[in-house]
C-alpha positions in Angstrom: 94.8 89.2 115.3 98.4 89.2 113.5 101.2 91.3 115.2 104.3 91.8 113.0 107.2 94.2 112.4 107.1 95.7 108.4 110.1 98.3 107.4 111.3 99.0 103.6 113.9 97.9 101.7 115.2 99.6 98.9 119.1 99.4 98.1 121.0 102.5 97.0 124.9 103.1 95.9 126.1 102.8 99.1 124.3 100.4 101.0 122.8 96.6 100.9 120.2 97.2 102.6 118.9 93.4 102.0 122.0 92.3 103.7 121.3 94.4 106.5 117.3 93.5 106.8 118.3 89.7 107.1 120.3 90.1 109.7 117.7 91.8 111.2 115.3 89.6 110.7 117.3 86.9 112.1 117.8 88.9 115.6 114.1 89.3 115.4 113.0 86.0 114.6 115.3 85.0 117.5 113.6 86.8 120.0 110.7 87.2 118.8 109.0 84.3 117.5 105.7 85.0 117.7 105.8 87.7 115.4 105.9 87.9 111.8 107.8 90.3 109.0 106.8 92.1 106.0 109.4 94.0 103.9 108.1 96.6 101.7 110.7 96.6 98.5 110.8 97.8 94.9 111.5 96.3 91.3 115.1 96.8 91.2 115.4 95.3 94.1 116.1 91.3 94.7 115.2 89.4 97.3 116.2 86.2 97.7 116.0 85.0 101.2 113.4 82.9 102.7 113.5 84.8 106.3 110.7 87.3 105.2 107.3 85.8 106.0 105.7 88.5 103.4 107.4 91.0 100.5 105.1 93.4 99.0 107.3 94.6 95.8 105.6 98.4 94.8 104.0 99.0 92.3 104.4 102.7 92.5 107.8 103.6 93.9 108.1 107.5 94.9 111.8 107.3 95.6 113.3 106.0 92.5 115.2 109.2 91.8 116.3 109.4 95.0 119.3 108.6 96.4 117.7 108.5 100.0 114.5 106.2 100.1 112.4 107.9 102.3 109.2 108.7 100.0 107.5 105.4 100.4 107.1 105.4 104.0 104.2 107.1 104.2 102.4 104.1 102.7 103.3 101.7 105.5 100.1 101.1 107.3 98.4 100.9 104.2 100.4 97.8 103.3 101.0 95.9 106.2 99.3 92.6 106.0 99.1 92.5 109.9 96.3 94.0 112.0 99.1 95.2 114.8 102.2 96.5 112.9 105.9 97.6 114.4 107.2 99.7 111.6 111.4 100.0 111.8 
């Protein structure tokens, strides 16, 4: 059994959102250390941190147009790598 949190990562304009998820992922590695992290990201996005124990880069992004990256979260449980998932 795996446990882990997964949550989606794709910048826009206005915000880093890489920047924000390893900050997050420190607070949760912190207090959390049995549990692992996926981020779900796109192509345009790079990450470069080492924090992530899994990044699943899509191959099908329904968001790209978007300015809000909301249309990919219906996917999550089909790409978590962990049999219990937290999805943020």
């Amino acid at each position: 059994m795996s446990k882990g949190f997964l949550w989606f990562v794709q910048n826009n304009d206005k915000t880093d959102y890489v920047k924000l998820s390893v900050e997050l992922a420190r607070s949760i590695k912190k207090h959390n250390t049995h549990n692992n992290i996926c981020i779900v990201t796109d192509k345009n996005t790079k990450i470069d941190n080492k924090i992530f124990d899994h990044v699943i880069v899509l191959e099908d992004d329904e968001s790209i147009n978007q300015n809000q990256k909301f249309s990919n979260e219906y996917k999550a449980f089909n790409l978590t790598p962990f049999t219990h998932t937290i999805k943020l």
